[in-house]
C-alpha positions as YAML, in Angstrom:
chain: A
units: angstrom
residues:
- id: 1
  name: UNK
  ca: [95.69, 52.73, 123.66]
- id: 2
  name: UNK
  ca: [95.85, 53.04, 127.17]
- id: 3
  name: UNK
  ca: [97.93, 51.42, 130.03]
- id: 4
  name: UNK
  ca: [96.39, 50.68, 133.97]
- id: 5
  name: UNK
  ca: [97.17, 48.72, 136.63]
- id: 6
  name: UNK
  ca: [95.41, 45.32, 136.71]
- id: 7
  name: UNK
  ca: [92.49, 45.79, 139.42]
- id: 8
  name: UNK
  ca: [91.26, 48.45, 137.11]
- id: 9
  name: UNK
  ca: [90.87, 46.04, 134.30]
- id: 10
  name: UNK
  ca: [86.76, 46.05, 134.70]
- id: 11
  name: UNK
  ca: [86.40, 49.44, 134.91]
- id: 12
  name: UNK
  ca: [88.18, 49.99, 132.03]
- id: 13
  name: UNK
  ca: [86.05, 47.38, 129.99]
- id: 14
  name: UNK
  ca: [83.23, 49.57, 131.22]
- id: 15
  name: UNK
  ca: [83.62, 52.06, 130.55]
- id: 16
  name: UNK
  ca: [85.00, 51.44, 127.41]
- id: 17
  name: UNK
  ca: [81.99, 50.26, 126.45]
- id: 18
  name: UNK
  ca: [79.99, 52.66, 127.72]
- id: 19
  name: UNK
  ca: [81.74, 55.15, 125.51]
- id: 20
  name: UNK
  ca: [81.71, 53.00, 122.25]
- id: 21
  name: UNK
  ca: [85.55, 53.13, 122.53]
- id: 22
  name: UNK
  ca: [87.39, 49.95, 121.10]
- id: 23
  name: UNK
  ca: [91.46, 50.33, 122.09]
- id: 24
  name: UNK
  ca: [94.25, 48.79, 122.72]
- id: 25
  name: UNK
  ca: [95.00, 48.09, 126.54]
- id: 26
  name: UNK
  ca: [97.66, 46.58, 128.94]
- id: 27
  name: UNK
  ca: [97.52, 45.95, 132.19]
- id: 28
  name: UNK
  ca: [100.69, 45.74, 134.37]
- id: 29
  name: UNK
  ca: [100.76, 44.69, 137.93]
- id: 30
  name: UNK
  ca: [99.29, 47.26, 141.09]
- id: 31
  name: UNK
  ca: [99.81, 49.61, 142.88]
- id: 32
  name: UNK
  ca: [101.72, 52.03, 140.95]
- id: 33
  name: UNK
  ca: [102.48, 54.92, 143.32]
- id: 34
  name: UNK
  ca: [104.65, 53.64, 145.64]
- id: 35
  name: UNK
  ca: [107.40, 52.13, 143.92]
- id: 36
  name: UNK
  ca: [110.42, 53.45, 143.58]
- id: 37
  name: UNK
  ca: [112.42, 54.22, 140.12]
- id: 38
  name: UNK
  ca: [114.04, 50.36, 140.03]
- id: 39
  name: UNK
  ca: [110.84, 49.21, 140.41]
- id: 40
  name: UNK
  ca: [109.14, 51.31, 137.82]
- id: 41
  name: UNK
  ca: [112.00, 50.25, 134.90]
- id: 42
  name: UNK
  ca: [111.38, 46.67, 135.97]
- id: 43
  name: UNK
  ca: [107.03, 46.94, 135.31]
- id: 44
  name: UNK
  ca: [107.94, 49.04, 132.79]
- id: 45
  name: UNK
  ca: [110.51, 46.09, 131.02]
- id: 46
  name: UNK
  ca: [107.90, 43.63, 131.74]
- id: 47
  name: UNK
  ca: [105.15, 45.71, 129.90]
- id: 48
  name: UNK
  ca: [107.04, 46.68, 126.85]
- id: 49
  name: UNK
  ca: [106.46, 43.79, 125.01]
- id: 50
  name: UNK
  ca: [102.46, 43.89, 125.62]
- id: 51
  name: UNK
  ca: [102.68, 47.70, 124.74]
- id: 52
  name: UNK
  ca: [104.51, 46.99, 121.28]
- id: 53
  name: UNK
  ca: [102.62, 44.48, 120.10]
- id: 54
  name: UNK
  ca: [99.29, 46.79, 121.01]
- id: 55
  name: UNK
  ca: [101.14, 49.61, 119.20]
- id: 56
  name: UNK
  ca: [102.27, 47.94, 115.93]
- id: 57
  name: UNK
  ca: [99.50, 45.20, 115.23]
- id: 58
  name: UNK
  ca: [96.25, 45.61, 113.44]
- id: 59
  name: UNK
  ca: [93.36, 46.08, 114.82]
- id: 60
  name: UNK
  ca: [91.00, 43.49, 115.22]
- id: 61
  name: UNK
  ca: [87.98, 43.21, 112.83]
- id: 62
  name: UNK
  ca: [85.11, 45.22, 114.22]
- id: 63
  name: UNK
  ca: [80.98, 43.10, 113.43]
...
C-alpha cells in the first residue's frame, strides 16, 4: 500500500504498471509540506478511513 497526494495519482498508476505492481493506494488532498501539525491530524482523520479499508479488505481478484 502506499499513500500520495492527489496530483500524483497518474504517476502512480504508471508506474505501477510499469512495474507489474498491483497495491492498495489513497490519495489525500495536496500539497503536503507546508501544513502545519493541525493540519496534518485533520488530512490525516480524513484519510484513515480510506487507509483501513485498503489495509483490512481483500484484495481484488487478479485475470
Amino acid at each position: 500500500m502506499f499513500v500520495a497526494s492527489e496530483p500524483f495519482a497518474e504517476a502512480a498508476a504508471a508506474q505501477s504498471r510499469a512495474l507489474g505492481l498491483d497495491v492498495a493506494s489513497v490519495f489525500v488532498a495536496h500539497p503536503i509540506q507546508d501544513r502545519t501539525d493541525d493540519e496534518m491530524r485533520s488530512l490525516a482523520d480524513e484519510a484513515i478511513e480510506a487507509l483501513t479499508r485498503s489495509l483490512t479488505s481483500a484484495p481484488a481478484a487478479t485475470q
